[in-house]
N, C-alpha and C positions, 0 to 999 in steps of 0.2 A: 556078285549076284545081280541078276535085271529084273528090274520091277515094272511092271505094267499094272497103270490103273484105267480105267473106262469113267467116264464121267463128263458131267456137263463142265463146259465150260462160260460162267458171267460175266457181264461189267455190272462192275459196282461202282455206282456215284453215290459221292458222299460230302456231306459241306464239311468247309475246316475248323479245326478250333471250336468243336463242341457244336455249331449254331444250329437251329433247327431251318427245314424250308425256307420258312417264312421269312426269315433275316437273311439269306443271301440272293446275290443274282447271278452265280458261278458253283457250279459244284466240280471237285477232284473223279478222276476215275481209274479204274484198274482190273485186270481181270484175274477174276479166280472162280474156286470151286473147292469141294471137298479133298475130290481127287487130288488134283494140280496141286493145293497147300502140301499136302502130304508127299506127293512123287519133289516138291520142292526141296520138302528138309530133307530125305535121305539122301535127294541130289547133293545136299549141299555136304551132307555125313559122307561123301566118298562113291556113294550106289549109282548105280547106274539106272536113270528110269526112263518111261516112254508113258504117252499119255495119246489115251485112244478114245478119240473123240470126233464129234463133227461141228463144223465152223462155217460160217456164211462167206459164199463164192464172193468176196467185195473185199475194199479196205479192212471193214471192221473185224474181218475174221483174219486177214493177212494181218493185222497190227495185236491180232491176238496170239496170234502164232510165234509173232516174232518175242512175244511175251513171255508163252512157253520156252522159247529158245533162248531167253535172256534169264532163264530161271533153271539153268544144265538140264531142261528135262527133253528129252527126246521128241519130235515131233513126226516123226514118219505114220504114226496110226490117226493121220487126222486124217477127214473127209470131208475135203469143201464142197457146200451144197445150200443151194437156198437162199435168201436175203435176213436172216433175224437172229440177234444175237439173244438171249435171255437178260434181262437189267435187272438189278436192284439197287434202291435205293435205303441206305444204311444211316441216319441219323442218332449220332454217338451221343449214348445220355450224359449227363454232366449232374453232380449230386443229385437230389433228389428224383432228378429225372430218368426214366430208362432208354436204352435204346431202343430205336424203330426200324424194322424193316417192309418196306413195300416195294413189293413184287410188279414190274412189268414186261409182259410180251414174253410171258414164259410159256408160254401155252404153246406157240407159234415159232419157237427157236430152230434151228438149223439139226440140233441135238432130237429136237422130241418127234419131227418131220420124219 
């Protein structure tokens, strides 16, 4: 069976080890999305998937790509176009605290263009 999903694809930065902004001067990154998580696990269950999406004419969409292609899922339905990836920024709560996510330059992404 082949699976195709449609969706955006993110970078998410994140600091490690719990900390919030304000305590680091280096955050992690990696890209994902709704989509791409899901076409990942069935990739990884045996399925065949493709992910159809559009991605910025530059590194940041070429090193997202290459992302997709490190994660079995298909990358032929991309469309590179534009300069702007969508970010988010994901600070992992730790007891009492929740997690946060803030959103930037999602408006202006390669996907929403």
């Amino acid at each position: 069976m082949k699976i195709l999903a449609f969706g955006e694809i993110m970078m998410r930065l994140n600091p490690s080890s719990f900390k919030t902004l304000t305590q680091i001067d280096s955050l992690d990154f990696s890209f994902t999305g709704t989509g791409l998580n899901i076409l990942a696990g069935l990739a990884e269950n045996g399925f065949v998937t493709s992910m159809l999406t559009a991605l910025p004419d530059n590194n940041l969409g070429r090193a997202a790509a290459a992302n997709i292609r490190k994660l079995n899922v298909l990358d032929q339905g991309i469309h590179y176009e534009g300069n702007h990836l969508g970010i988010y920024i994901l600070e992992l709560g730790y007891g009492g605290r929740p997690s946060e996510v803030t959103y930037l330059d999602r408006a202006h992404s390669s996907f929403n263009e």
